[in-house]
N, C-alpha and C positions, 0 to 999 in steps of 0.2 A: 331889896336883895342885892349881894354882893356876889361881881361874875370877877373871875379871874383869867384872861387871854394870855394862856402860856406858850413859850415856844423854847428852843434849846437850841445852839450853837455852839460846835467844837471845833476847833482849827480852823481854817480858811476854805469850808467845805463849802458853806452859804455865805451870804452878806443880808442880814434881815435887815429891814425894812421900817423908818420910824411909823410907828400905826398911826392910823387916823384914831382922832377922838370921837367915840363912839355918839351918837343921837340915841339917846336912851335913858329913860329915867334912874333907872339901875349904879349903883356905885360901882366901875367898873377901872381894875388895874392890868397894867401891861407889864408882864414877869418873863425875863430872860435866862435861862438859864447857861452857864458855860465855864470857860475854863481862865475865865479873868483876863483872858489876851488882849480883848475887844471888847470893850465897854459900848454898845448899841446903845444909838439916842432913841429918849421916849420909851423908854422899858426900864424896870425896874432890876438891874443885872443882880442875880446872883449867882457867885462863883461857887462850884463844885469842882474841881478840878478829878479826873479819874485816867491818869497818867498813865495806869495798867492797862485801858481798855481801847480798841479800837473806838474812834471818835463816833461814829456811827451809832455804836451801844451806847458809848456813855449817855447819847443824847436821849437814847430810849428810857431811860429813869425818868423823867418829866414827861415824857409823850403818855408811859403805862400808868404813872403815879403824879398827874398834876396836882393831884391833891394835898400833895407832902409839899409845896410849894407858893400856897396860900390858902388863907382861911375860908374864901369865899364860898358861898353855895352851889354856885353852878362854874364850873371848869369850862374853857374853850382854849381846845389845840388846836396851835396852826405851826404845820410845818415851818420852820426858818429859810425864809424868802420869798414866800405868798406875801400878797399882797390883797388886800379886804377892804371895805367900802366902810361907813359910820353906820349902815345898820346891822353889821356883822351880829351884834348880840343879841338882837332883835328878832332875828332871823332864827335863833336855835334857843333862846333859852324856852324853856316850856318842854322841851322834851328831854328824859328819863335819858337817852342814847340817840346823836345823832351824826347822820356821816353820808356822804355823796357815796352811790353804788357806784362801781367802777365802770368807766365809758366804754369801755372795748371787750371786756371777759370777763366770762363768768364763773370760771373755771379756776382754782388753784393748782389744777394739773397745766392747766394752759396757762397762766401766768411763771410758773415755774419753768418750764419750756423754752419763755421766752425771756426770761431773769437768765436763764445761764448765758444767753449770746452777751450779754454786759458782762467786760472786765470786773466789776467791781464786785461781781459775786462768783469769778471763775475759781475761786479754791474750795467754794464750798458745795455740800450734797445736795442742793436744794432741789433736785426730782426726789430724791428719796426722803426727803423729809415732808412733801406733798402726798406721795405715794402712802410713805406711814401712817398720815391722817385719812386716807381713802381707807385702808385696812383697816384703822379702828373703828371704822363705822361711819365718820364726818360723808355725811351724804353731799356730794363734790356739785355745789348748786347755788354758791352764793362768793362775791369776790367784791371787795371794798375801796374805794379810796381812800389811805388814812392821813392824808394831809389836814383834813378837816373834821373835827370832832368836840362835839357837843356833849356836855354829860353832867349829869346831875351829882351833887357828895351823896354816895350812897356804900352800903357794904357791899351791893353785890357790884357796883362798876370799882368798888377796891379791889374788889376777888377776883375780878376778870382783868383790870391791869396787872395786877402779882402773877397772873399764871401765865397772859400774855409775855412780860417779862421772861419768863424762867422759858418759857419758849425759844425767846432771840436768846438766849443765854446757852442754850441747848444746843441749837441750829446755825439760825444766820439771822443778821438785822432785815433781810427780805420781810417786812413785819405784815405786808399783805397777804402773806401766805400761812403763815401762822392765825391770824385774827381772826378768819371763821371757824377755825376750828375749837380755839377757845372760846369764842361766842355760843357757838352749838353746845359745845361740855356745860355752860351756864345757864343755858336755855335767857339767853338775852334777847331783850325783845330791841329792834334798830328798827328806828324812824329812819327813813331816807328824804334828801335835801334833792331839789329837780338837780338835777345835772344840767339844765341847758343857762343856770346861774353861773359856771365856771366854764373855764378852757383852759386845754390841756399846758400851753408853753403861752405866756407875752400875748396875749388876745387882750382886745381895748371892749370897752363898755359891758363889762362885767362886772359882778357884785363879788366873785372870788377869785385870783389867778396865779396857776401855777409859774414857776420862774425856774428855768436850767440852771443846774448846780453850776456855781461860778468857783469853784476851785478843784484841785485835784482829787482823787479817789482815793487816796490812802489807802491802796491794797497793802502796803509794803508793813506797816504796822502791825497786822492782823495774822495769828494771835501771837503776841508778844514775847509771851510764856516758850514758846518753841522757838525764839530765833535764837 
């Protein structure tokens, strides 16, 4: 079987990370996606440039849509700047949708709460864009980490990347707070990965870890269209 580890980098928001070479029988490629600035070693870059968009979004095209990005059968996202061990694919392929539940909240009302104290989402409505999914019905009980995601080529994780999409498109890149909601509309069924495999910022002897955004926030870009 053929697994594809994608990830997306726009501007000097992150600095990915050359992957290790996976242990695993599987044919497996490492796909970059971004805006041709920075050519990342050990990934297969290709450019997309989306010159209209804050960088944030643009990167969400690959995160919703790995699949438009290679042939392979099984998709693996990793946010641009984690860093992952040689059985990363080991470890997720076999299941249909997979993803770390979030360490601290479970809540999208409370995730949202706590997104507005960050600069990087202070222009946008992101309470009320939580609130809107409670009023439609999203029973407020499930909250994700999407740095990390496992998923099978299928229609229905096409049809739940496309409407995840049109969500950050609607809203905001806050994409944790949108994701359950579109899951629940789909009735997707998510595997969860232990969480005591990762840590939150630079932790040692872990098999997944997250890394602080090493460039600026590019509020100032967003949205383009009104400046």
């Amino acid at each position: 079987m053929k697994v594809a580890i994608v990830s997306a980098c726009y501007g000097d928001y992150d600095k990915p990370y050359k992957p290790p070479l996976q242990n695993t029988d599987h044919e497996v490629e490492f796909v970059m996606v971004g805006d041709g600035l920075n050519p990342w070693d050990g990934w297969t870059n290709v450019t997309e440039p989306r010159p209209h968009l804050h960088n944030n979004v643009a990167a969400k095209f690959a995160k919703m849509r790995p699949d438009l990005y290679s042939d392979a059968d099984y998709l693996i996202w990793v946010d641009a700047g984690c860093t992952f061990d040689t059985l990363l694919v080991e470890r997720l392929v076999g299941n249909p949708w997979i993803m770390f539940r979030h360490a601290v909240r479970k809540s999208i009302i409370a995730e949202a709460a706590e997104s507005k104290t960050q600069p990087k989402y202070g222009p946008f409505d992101i309470l009320r864009q939580a609130h809107h999914y409670v009023d439609s019905g999203y029973p407020d009980q499930n909250l994700f980490s999407t740095a990390l995601i496992g998923r099978e080529r299928s229609a229905l994780n096409q049809a739940v990347g496309d409407a995840w999409l049109r969500e950050i498109i609607r809203w905001t890149f806050q994409d944790q707070i949108s994701f359950p909601y579109v899951a629940w509309q789909h009735g997707l069924e998510i595997n969860e990965l232990d969480n005591r495999g990762r840590w939150p910022v630079n932790a040692r002897h872990t098999w997944f870890r997250y890394t602080l955004h090493q460039g600026p926030q590019h509020i100032g870009n967003w949205p383009r269209s009104q400046s």
